[in-house]
C-alpha beads as a LAMMPS data file, in Angstrom:
LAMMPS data file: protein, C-alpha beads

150 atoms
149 bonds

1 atom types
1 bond types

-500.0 500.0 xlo xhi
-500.0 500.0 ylo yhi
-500.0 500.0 zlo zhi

Masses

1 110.0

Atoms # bond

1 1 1 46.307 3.121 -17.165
2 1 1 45.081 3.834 -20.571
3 1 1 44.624 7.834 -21.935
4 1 1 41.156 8.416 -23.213
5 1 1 41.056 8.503 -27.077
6 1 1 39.356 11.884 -27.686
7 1 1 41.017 14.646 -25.931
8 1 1 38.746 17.093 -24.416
9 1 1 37.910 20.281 -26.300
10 1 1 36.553 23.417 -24.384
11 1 1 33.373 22.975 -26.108
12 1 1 32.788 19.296 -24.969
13 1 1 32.867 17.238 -21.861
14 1 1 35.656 14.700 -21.786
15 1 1 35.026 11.344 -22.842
16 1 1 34.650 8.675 -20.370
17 1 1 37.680 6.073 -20.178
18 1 1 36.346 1.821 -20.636
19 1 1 37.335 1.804 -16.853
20 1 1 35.215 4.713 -15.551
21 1 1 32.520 3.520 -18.023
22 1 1 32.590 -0.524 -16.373
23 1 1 32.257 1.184 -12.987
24 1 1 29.331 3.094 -13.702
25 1 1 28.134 -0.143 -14.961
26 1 1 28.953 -2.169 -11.831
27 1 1 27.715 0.210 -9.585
28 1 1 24.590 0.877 -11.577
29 1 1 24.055 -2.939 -10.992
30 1 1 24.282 -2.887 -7.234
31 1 1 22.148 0.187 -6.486
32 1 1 19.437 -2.342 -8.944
33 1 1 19.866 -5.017 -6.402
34 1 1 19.492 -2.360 -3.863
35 1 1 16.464 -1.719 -4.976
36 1 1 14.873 -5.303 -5.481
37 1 1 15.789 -6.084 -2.104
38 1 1 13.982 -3.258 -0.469
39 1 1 11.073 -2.754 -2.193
40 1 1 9.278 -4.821 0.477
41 1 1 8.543 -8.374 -2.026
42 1 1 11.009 -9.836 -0.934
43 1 1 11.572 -8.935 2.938
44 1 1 8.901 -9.547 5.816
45 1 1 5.734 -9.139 4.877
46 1 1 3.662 -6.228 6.474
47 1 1 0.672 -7.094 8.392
48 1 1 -2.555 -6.932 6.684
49 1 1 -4.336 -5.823 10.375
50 1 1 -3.155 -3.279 12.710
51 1 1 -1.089 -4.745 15.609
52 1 1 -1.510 -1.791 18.067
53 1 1 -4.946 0.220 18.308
54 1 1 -5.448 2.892 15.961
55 1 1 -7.114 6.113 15.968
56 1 1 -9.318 7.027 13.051
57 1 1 -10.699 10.514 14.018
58 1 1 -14.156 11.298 14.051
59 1 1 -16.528 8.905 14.151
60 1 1 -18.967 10.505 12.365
61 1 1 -16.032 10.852 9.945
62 1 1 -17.899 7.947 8.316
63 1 1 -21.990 8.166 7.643
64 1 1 -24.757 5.710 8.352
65 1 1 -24.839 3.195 5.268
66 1 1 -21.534 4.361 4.161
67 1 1 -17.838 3.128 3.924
68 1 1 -14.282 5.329 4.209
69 1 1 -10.831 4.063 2.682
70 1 1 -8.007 4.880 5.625
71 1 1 -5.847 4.527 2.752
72 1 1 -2.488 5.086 5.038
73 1 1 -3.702 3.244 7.758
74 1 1 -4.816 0.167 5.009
75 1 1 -8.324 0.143 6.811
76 1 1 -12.088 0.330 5.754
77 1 1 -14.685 1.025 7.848
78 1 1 -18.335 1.069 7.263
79 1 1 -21.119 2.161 9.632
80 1 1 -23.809 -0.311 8.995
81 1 1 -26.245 1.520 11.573
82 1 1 -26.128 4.343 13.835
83 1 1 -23.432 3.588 15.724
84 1 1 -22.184 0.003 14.171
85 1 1 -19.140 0.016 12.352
86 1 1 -17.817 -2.697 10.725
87 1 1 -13.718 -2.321 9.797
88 1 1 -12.013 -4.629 7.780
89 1 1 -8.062 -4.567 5.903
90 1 1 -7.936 -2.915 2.665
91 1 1 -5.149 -5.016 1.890
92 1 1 -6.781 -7.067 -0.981
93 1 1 -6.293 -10.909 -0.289
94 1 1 -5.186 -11.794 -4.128
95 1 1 -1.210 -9.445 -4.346
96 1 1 -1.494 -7.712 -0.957
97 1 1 -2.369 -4.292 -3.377
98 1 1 -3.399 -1.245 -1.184
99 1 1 -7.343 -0.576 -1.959
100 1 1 -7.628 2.668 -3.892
101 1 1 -11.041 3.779 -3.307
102 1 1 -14.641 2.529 -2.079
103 1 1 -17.739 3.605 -3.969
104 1 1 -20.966 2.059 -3.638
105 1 1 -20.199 -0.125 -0.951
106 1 1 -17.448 -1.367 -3.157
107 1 1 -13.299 -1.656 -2.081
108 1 1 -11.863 -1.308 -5.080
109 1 1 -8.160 -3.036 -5.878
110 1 1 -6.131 -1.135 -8.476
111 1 1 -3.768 -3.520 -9.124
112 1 1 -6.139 -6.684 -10.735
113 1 1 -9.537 -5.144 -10.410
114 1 1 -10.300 -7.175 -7.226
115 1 1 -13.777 -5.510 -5.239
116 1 1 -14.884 -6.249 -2.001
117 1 1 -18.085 -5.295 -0.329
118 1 1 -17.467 -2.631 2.042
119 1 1 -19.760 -3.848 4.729
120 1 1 -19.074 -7.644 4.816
121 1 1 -15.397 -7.929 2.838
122 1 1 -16.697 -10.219 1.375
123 1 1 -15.441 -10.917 -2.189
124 1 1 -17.642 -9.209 -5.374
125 1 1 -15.400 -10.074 -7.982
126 1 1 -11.863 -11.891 -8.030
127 1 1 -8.924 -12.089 -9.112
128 1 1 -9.074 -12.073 -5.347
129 1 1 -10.133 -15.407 -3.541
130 1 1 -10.409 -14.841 0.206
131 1 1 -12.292 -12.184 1.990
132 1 1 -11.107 -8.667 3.704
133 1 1 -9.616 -9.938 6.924
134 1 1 -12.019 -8.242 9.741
135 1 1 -10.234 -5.516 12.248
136 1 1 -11.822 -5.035 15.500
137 1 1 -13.682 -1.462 15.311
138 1 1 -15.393 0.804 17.900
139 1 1 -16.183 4.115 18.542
140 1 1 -14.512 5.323 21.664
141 1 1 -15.640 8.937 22.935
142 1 1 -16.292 10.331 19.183
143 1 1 -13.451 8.815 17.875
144 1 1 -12.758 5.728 15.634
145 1 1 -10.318 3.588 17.234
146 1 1 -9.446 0.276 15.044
147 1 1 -7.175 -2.815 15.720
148 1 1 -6.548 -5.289 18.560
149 1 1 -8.716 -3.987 21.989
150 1 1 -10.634 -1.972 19.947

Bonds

1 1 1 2
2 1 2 3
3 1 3 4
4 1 4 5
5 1 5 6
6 1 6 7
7 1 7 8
8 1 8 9
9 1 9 10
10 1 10 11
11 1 11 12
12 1 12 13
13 1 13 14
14 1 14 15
15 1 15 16
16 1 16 17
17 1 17 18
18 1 18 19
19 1 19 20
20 1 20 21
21 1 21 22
22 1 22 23
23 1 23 24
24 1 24 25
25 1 25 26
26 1 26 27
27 1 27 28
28 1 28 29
29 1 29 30
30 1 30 31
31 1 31 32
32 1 32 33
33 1 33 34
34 1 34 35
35 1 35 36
36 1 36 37
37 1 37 38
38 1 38 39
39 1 39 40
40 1 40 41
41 1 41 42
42 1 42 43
43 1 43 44
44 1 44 45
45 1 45 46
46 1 46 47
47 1 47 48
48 1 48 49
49 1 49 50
50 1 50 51
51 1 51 52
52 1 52 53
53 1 53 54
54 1 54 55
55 1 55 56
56 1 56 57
57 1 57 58
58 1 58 59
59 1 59 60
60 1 60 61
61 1 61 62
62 1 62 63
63 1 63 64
64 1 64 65
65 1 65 66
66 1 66 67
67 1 67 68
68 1 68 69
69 1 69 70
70 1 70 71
71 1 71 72
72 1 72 73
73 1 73 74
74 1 74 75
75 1 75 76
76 1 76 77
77 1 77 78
78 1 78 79
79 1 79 80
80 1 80 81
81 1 81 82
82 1 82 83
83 1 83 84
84 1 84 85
85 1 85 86
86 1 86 87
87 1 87 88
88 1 88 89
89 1 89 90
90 1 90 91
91 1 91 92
92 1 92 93
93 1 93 94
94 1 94 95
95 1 95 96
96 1 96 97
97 1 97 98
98 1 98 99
99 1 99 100
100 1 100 101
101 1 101 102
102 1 102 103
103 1 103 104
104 1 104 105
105 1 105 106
106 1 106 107
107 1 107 108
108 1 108 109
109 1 109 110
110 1 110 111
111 1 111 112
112 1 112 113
113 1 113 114
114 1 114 115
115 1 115 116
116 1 116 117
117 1 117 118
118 1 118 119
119 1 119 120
120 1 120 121
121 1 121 122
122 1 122 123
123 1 123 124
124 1 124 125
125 1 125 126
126 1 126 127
127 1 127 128
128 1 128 129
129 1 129 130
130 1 130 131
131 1 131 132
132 1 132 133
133 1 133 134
134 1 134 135
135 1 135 136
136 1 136 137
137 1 137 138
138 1 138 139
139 1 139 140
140 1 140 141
141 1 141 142
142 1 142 143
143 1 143 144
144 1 144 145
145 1 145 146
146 1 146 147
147 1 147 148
148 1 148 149
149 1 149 150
């Protein structure tokens, strides 16, 4: 075992010995895999529809002629006419990005700058190539429920 080579003074933290400093090193290098391996790119990836039904609140939580981002349920809905919604992902179809906001019957991507049409998914401008997958919506005694049996 080697001594460091500057001894500690009582005004300055010890120095680190080339062992203690490797070991930082290594372990510094296996939290980083850590991290790559759980930051969800390169595990299973998450569905871009719900697989259960899911309650949205209110329906008149969204307006006639309007759209609303469920940004933590990864859902837009849009009620085209009194009483007919329309719900689709808000996953966009080009990196699997999380839509940041709808305005103007737009779903707006953050990531590349992908926009959807709120009331069709359809594709307004790319990098994105595919449509908004469609989500069964309905409303259900004054509440939005979304997903499969919806």
């Amino acid at each position: 075992m080697t001594t460091p080579s500057c001894p500690p003074s009582p005004a300055e933290p010890p120095c680190a010995s080339r062992r203690t400093v490797l070991r930082g090193a290594a372990l510094a290098g296996v939290a980083g895999l850590g991290a790559v391996a759980c930051d969800g790119k390169t595990g299973p990836k998450a569905s871009a529809t719900p697989t259960a039904p899911v309650d949205l609140g209110a329906a008149d939580g969204v307006p006639v002629g309007q759209a609303r981002l469920f940004r933590e349920e990864r859902l837009v809905v849009a009620q085209t006419a009194p009483g007919e919604y329309k719900a689709f992902s808000a996953v966009c179809t080009h990196a699997g990005c999380v839509a940041d906001k709808v305005e103007n019957g737009k779903v707006r991507c953050p990531c590349h700058g992908s926009e959807f049409d709120a009331n069709t998914g359809k594709v307004l401008q790319g990098p994105a190539g595919a449509p908004l997958p469609a989500v069964p919506v309905k409303a259900v005694g004054g509440k939005l429920i979304a997903g499969p049996e919806a």
